[in-house]
C-alpha positions as CSV (number, residue, x, y, z in Angstrom):
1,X,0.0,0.0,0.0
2,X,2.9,2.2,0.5
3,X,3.8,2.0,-3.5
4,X,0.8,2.7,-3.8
5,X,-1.1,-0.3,-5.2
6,X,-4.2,-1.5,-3.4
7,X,-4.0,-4.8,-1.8
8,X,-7.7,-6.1,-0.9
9,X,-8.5,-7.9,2.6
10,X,-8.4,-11.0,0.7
11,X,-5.0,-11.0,-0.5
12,X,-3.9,-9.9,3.4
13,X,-5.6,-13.0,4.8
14,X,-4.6,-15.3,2.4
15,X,-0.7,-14.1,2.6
16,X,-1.4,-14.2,6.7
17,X,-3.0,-17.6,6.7
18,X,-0.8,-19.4,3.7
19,X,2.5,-19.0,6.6
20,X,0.2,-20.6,9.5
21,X,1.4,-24.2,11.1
22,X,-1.3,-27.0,10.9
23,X,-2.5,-26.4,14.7
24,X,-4.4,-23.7,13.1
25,X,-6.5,-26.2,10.1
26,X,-9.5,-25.5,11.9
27,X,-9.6,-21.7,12.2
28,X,-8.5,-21.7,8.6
29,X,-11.2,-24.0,7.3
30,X,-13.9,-21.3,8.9
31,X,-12.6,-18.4,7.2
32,X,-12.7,-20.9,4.0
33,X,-16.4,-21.7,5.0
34,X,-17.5,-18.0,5.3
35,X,-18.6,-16.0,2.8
36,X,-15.5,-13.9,1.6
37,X,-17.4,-10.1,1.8
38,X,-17.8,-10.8,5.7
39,X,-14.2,-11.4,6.3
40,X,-11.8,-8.5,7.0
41,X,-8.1,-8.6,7.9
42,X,-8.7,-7.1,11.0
43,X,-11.3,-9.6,11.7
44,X,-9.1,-12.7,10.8
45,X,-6.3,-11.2,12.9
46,X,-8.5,-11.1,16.1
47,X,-9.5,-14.8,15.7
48,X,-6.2,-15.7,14.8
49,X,-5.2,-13.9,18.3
50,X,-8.0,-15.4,20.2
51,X,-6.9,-18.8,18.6
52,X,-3.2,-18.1,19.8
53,X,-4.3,-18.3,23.0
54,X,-6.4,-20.7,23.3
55,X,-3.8,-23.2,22.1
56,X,-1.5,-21.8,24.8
57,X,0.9,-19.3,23.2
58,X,2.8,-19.4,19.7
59,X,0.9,-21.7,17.3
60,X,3.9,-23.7,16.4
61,X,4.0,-25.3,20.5
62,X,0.9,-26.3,19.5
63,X,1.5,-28.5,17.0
64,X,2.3,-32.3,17.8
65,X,5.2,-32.9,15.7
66,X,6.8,-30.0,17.4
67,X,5.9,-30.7,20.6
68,X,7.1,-34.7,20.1
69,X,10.4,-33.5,18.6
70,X,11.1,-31.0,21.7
71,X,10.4,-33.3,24.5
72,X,12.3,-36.9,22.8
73,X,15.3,-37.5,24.5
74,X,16.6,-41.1,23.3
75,X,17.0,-43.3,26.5
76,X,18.4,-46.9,27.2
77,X,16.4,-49.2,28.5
78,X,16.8,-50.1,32.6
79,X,18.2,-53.3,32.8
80,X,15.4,-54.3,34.9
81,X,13.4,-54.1,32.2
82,X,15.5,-56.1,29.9
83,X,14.9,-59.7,29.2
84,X,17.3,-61.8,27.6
85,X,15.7,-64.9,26.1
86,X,18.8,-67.4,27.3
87,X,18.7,-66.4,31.1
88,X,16.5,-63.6,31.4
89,X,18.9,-61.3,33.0
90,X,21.6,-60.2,30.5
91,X,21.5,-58.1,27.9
92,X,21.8,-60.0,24.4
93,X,25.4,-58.8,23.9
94,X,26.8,-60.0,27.3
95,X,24.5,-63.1,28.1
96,X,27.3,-66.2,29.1
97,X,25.3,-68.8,28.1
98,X,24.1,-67.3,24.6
99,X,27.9,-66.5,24.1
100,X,28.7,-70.1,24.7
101,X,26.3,-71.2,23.0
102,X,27.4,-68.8,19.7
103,X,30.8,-70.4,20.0
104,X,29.5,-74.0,19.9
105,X,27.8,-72.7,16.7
106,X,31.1,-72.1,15.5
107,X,32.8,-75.1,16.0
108,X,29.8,-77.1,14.2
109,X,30.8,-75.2,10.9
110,X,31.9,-77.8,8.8
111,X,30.6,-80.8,11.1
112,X,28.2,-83.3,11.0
113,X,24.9,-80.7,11.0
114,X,24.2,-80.8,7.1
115,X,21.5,-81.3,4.4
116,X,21.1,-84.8,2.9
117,X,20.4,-85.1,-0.4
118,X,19.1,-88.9,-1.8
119,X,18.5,-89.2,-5.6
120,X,16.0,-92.3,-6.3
121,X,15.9,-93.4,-10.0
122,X,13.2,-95.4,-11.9
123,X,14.3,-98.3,-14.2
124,X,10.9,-99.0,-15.1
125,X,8.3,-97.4,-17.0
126,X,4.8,-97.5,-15.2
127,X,2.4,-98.4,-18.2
128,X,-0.5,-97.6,-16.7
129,X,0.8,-93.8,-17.7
């Protein structure tokens, strides 16, 4: 408006609502829903405000994703809560008996565990075929 070309209450709310995070979908779908000559920007702004606070302070807190992503902190297990499936105290990595029991995998490499394969052969030819 400064340079002098008009910009209508329509462009205004569309610019202001096209930056808005998804916590504010709703609000947004109203304004869609209402009849564009009762809209003004002034209007929007004050239920954009209203909506502000209601979802507790700056829209983007409000929005799941962001709120999931602030308050993850990646955190090991307590070992109380860990069961190992060989002796149901050890983590996997530092169980005895499954590490003795991975070395007597090793030593079977090459042993008698196997796959048998039999080939059977027919001399004779079933006529009844």
């Amino acid at each position: 408006e400064v340079t002098g070309i008009r910009v209508s209450d329509q462009d205004k709310i569309l610019a202001l609502t096209m930056g808005l995070p998804a916590a504010y979908d709703p609000v947004i779908i109203n304004f869609d829903s209402a009849p564009p000559e009762t809209l003004t920007f002034n209007g929007v702004v004050a239920r954009l405000l209203n909506e502000e606070t209601r979802q507790g302070g700056a829209g983007i807190k409000g929005e799941p994703e962001a709120a999931f992503s602030a308050g993850f902190q990646h955190q090991k297990p307590n070992r109380a809560d860990v069961t190992c499936h060989f002796c149901d105290q050890h983590y996997k990595s530092e169980c005895p008996e499954r590490i003795k029991w991975a070395e007597g995998r090793k030593d079977n490499k090459g042993g008698t565990a196997g796959a048998a394969t039999a080939m059977v052969e027919f001399d004779h030819y079933d006529a009844a075929w």
